[in-house]
N, C-alpha and C positions, 0 to 999 in steps of 0.2 A: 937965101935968107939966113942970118946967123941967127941960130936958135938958143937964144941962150935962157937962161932959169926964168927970165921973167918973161920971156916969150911964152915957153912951155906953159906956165903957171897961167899966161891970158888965154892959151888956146884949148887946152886940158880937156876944160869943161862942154866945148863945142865940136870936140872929139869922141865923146862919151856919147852924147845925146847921139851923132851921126850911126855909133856903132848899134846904140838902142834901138833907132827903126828900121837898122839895114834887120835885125833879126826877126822884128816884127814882121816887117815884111816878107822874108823868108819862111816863117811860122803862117802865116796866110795861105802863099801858095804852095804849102806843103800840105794845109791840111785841103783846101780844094781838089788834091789831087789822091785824095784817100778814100777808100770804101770799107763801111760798116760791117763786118761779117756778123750773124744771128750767133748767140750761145747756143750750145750743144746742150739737152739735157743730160745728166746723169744717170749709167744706172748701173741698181746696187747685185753684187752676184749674192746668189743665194741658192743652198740647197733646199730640197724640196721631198714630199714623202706622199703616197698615194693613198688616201683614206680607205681603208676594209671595214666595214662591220663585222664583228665574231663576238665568242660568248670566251669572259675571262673573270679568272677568284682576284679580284683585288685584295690586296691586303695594308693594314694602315699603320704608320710606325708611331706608336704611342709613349709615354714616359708615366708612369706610375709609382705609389707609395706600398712598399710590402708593411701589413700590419696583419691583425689575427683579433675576431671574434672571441676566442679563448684564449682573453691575457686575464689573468687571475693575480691577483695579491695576497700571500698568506700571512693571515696576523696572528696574533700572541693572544692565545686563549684563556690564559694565567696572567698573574702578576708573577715575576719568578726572572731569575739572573739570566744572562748566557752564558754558556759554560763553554759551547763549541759551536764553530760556522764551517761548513764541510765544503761548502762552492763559492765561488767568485763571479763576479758577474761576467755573463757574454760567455759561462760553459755550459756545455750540453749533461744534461740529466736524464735519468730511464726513470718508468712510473715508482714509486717506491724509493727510490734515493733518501738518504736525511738531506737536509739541509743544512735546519738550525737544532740544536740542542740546547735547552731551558735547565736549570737546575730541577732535581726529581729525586734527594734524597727524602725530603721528609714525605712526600706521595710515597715512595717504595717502602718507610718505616711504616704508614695509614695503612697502607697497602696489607700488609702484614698481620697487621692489628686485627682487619676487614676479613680477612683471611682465619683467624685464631677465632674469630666471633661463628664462622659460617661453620668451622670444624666442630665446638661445642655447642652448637644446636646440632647439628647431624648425629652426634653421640648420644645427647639428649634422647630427640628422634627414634633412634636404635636402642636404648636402654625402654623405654617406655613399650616398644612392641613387645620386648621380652619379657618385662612385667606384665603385659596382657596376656603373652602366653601364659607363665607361670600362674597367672591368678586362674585361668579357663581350667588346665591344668588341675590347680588347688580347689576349685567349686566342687568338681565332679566328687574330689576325696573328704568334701567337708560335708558333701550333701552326705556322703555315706555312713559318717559319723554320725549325722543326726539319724539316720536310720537306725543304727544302734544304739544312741540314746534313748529313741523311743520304745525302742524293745526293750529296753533295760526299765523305763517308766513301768512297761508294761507288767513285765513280772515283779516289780516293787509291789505295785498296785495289787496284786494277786497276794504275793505272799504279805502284805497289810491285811486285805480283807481273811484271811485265813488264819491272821494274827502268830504266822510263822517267820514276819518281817518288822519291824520297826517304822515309826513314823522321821524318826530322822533318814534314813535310808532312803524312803522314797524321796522326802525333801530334798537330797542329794539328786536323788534322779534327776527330778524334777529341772535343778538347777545347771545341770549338766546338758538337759536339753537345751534348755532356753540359751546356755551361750551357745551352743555350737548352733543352733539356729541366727542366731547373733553375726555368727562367724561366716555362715554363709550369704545371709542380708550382707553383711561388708563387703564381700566379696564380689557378690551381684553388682553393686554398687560402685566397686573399681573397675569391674566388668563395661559397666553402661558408661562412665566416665571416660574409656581410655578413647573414645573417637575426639570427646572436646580436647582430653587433655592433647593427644595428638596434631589436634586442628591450630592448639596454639602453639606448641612447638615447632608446626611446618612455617606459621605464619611468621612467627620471629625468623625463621633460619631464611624465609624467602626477604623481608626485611635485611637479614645481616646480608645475602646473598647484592640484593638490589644495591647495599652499601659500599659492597666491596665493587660493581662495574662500576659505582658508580667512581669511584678512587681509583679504579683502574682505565677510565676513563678521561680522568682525567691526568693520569699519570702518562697515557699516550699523548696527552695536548702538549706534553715539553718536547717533543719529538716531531720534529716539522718537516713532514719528506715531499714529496715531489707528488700530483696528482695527475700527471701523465707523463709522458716523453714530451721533450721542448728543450728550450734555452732560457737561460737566467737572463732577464733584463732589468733588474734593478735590487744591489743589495743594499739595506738601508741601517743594517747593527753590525755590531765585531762584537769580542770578544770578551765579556766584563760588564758588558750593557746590561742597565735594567728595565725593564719594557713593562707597560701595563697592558692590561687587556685592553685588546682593540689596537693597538700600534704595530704598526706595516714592518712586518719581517721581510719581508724578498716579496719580488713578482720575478712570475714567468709568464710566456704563452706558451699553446700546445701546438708544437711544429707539424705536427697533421692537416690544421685547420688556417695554414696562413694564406693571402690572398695581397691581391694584388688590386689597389686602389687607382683607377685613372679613368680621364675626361675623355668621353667619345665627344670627339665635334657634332653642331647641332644638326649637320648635311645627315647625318650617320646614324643619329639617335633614334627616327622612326625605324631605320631597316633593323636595325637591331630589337628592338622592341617587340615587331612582327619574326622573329625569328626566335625569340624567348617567348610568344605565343604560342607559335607553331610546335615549341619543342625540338629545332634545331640545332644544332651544336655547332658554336662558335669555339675557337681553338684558339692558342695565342703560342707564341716560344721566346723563349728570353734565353739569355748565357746568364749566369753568376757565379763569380770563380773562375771564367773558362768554360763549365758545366752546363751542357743546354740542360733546360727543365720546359715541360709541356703544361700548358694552362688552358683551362676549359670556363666561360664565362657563366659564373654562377649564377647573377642577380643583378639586376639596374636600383638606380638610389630611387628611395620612393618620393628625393623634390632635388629640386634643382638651386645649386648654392647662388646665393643672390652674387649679381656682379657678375656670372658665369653662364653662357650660352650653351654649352653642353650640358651633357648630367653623366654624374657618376659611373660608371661600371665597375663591377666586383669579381675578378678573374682568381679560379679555388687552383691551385696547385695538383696537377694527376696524380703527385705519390709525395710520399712526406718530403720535409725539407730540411737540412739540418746549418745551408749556408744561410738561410733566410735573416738579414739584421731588420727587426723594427724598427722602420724609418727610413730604411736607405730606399733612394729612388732606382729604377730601372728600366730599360725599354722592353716594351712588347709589341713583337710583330703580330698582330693580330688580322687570322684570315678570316676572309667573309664572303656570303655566298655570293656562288657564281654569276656573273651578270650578263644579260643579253643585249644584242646591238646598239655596242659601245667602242668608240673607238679608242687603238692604243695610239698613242704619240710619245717622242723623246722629250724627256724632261725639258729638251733646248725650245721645244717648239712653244712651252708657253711662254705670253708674257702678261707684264701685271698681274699677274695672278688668276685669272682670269680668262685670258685671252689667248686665242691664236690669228693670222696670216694667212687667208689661201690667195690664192694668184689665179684672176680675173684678168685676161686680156696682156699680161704682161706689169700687172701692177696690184701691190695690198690690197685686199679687203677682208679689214678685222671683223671674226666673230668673239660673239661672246660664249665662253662654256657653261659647265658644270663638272666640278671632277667629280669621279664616283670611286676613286681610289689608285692604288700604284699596284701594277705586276711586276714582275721579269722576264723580259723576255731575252733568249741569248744572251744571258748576265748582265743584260743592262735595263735599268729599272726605265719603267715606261708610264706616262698616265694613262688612267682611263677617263674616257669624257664625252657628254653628252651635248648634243647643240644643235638649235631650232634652224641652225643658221648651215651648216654645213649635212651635204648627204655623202654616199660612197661613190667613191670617184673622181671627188674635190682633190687638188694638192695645195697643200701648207707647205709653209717652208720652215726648215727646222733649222735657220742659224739663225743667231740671237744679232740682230741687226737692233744697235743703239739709237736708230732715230725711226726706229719701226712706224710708220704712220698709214693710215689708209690713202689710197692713191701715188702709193711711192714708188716709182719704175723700178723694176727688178730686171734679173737677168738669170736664168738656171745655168747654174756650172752643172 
């Protein structure tokens, strides 16, 4: 047969179809002659840990606000310039420090004045007692004199009536007694006076006295020093400033009394509670700087901030602090007492938060926990955790398998 283009072109199509059901055909008794095999389950390797009960201090790693009960603000007791600022904010100060210094010329000129007022009553004072001596003194020598005047009366008297004396003469006596009798009435009489006159003399001097603390008093108010050991956290004048009374010169707190502000979780907040009953002591430790410092938990908040499932704790500082910044955050490991038949597990073994894996037969079953905190065990940190669902004896498995699910075939490596 010559084949040529229009042959090919008629037959083409009835060439294609032939080759179509030789394959079909071929695909039939190929698959008649095949057998099914079953899938293999999977299964997953995993390591595994033998549950113990024993008694362990978990401890919880917290994040806190350092702040202080003794943060004080010192103001401007006067109306009065700035003359001088001695600290900057964020330095440490000792009790007694200046700070700020106030203008306190014209107070040291009062001062003075207060001063000149209390020295001339005191002289006063001292001249007066002296006058009472002198007058006590002068009574005794004036009464004596009227003794002699009256003797002198006397023999007037005689030598009148015997008419060997004169009546002027004795009228002289006479005259002579009556002053000096005079003389000692006066005298009596600045006698009996000198306790008033006294009484008002001490009064005025206790008066100029009261005037002068009272100017020296406030001549210490221009002078603003430090009412404990602390740090400066906030200076609010310079140099030149004029401040009225009542306006915020500097704060500081007392780095004695600084403390550490943070949220126990609500799991937490009874055992803690019952251990600031009991009068247990709760610990904490932190670094700042580099620098461990020991903390002892003072006091729980007396409400709980809305929006917030725990409640505060108040952790005091064991000895003063001088790196303490108002405000800055920090962690505390905070340990807690000891607790009994609770198991430890690696960090790996939980999952969801929640949950571990023991191995039932060759395959998952999820329990639900309770953590009740983290130890260390052989430098690696461990939970603690309690479950209705597992006893001693059970094994978990401690790899983090991604499709961890209950009933999942496992395999121990």
């Amino acid at each position: 047969m010559n084949w040529d283009k229009q042959t090919i072109k008629k037959y083409l199509p009835y060439g294609i179809i032939g080759v179509a059901l030789l394959v079909v055909f071929i695909l039939i008794i190929s698959k008649k002659g095949t057998t099914i095999s079953p899938t293999k389950e999977a299964s997953w390797p995993v390591n595994i840990i033998k549950l113990e009960k024993g008694t362990y201090a978990p401890y919880l790693i917290l994040y806190g606000r350092i702040e202080s009960p003794e943060m004080v603000e010192r103001k401007a007791r006067i109306e009065a310039d700035i003359t001088k600022v001695y600290v900057r904010e964020g330095v440490e100060v000792k009790k007694g420090d200046p700070l700020v210094q106030l203008e306190d010329r014209e107070l040291k000129l009062l001062l003075q004045q207060r001063q000149a007022d209390v020295n001339d009553f005191e002289a006063q004072i001292a001249a007066e007692k002296r006058r009472n001596e002198t007058d006590v003194q002068s009574l005794e020598h004036e009464k004596a004199l009227v003794a002699i005047a009256q003797k002198n009366v006397g023999r007037r008297e005689h030598l009148t009536k015997t008419l060997a004396g004169s009546e002027l003469a004795l009228d002289q006596a006479h005259e002579e007694l009556n002053r000096r009798r005079l003389t000692v009435t006066q005298r009596e009489n600045d006698i009996k006076d000198h306790q008033n006159r006294l009484a008002q003399l001490q009064a005025k001097l206790m008066k100029a006295k009261a005037l002068f603390d009272l100017t020296n008093i406030e001549l210490e108010k221009t002078l603003v020093t430090a009412p404990f050991d602390g740090r400066v956290t906030m200076l609010s004048v310079s140099t030149g400033d004029r401040v009225k009374t009542g306006d915020v010169l500097i704060q500081l707190y007392d780095s004695r009394f600084a403390e550490v502000r943070c949220q126990i979780p609500e799991q937490y907040v009874q055992r803690a509670r019952d251990a600031v009953t009991r009068g247990d002591k709760i610990t904490a430790t932190t670094r700042i700087n580099n620098k461990p410092y020991s903390l002892t938990l003072s006091r729980l908040a007396g409400r709980a901030e809305r929006g917030r499932l725990g409640i505060d704790a108040l952790f005091r500082f064991d000895e003063s602090i001088t790196d303490a910044v108002i405000g800055r955050t920090i962690p505390l490991k905070v340990d807690l007492l000891p607790v009994n038949n609770v198991f430890a597990v690696p960090v790996t073994s939980i999952f969801n938060g929640n949950q571990v894996f023991k191995i039932v037969d060759g395959r998952l079953l999820a329990a639900t926990i309770k953590k009740i905190g983290v130890t260390d065990l052989k430098n690696t940190q461990y939970y603690l955790i309690q479950s209705q669902r597992l006893k001693e004896g059970d094994y978990i498995i401690t790899t983090q398998l991604p499709n961890a699910i209950t009933g999942l075939k496992v395999t121990i490596e």
